[in-house]
N, C-alpha and C positions, 0 to 999 in steps of 0.2 A: 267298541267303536261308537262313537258319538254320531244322531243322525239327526242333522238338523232342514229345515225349510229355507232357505233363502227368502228374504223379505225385503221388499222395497226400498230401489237407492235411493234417498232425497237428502238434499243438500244438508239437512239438519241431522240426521242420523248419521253421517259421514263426516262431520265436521271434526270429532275427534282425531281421524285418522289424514285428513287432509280436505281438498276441495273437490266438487261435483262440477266437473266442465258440462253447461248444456246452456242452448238457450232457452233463457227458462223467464217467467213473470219475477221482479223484485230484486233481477242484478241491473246495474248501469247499461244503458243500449241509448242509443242515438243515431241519427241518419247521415251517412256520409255518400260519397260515387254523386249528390248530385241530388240525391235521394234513392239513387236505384239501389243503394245498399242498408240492411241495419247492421250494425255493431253494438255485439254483445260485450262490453270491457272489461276487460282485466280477472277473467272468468278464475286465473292460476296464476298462481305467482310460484314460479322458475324458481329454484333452489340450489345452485352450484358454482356458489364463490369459493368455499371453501378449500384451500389449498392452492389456489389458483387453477382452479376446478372454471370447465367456461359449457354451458347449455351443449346438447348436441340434438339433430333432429334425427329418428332411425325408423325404421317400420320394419315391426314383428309379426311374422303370419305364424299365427296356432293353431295346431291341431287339436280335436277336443280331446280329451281322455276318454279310453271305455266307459268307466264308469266314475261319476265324478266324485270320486275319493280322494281328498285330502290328505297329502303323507309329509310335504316338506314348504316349510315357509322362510321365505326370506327379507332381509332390509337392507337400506343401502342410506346407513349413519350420515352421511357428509353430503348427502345430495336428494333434493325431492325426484320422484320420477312419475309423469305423466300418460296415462294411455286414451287415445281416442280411437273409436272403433273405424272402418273405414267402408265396413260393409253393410252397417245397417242394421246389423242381429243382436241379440239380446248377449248377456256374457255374464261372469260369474265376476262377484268380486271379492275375495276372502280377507281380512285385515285382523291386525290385532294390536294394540297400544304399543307404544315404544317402550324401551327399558327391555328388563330380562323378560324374554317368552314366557307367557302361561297360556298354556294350549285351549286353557278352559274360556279362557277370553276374548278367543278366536269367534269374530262375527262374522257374517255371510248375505252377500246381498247383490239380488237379482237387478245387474242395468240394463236400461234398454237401449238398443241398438245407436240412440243419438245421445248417448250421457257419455263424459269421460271420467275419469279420475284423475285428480293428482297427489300419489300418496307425499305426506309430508316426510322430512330425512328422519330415520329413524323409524317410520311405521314398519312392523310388520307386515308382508302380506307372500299371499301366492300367488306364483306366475300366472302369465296371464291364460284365465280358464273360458278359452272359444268351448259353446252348448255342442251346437249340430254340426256344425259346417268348419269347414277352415276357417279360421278368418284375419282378416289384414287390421294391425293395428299402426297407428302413426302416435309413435314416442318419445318424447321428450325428456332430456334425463342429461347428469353431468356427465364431462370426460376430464381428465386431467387425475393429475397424481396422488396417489394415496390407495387404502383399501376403502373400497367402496361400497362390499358387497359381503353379508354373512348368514349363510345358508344353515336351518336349522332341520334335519330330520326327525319328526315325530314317530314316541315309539309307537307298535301298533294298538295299546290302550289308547289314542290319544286323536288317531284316525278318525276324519269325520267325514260322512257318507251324505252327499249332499241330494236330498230328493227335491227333484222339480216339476 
């Protein structure tokens, strides 16, 4: 079993595998409501035309795992899928290049409570990994026809044991 650190999400280390939703310095923002509001824009860009595939909004509450071991990752080819946290808490975020699985190129990386992700179609990753607490995510993700979703089990060489 592989034991790796989680290391910091930033927009730039993440860009391979898709977008970092946060408001952050150096994306498009401007003031709208009058002023009483900013707007951060265009932070993710939606990915499910595909098949006539149409966006859907859902919210995932997750349990943490005992111990945060990595056994099975999955992708979903024909459509990107979004998560933003809802509670605040930091959370796990496992990826790995699109194409055929290599377990070894499985990265790992700690976000914090106000970052989201949105993996691109075809990323690799693991479901969504809540630390301490349950927690509430609000996801955005396609619905419409087709397979959407393919789940890989790693053997136990391949297992990685994530210390935080």
């Amino acid at each position: 079993m592989r034991r790796v650190t989680p290391r910091p999400l930033t927009a730039e280390a993440f860009a391979p595998y898709g977008e970092v939703i946060s408001a952050r310095e150096g994306v498009e923002q401007y003031p709208i409501n009058y002023g009483a509001t900013t707007r951060f824009n265009a932070l993710a860009h939606v990915d499910a035309s595909t098949d006539s595939g149409a966006p859907i909004i859902s919210l995932f509450r997750s349990t943490p795992l005992p111990a945060p071991v990595l056994k099975i990752m999955e992708r979903h080819p024909v459509g990107s899928q979004a998560f933003m946290p809802l509670n605040g808490r930091p959370y796990l975020v496992a990826v790995a290049p699109a194409g055929e699985l290599d377990p070894a190129k499985i990265e790992v990386f700690l976000a914090a409570g106000d970052q989201g992700v949105n993996y691109a179609a075809g990323t690799w990753h693991h479901y969504s990994l809540a630390l301490s607490e349950v927690s509430d995510f609000l996801v955005v993700d396609r619905a419409g026809p087709g397979e959407n979703l393919d789940e890989v089990e790693l053997g136990e060489a391949d297992w990685i044991e994530v210390v935080v």
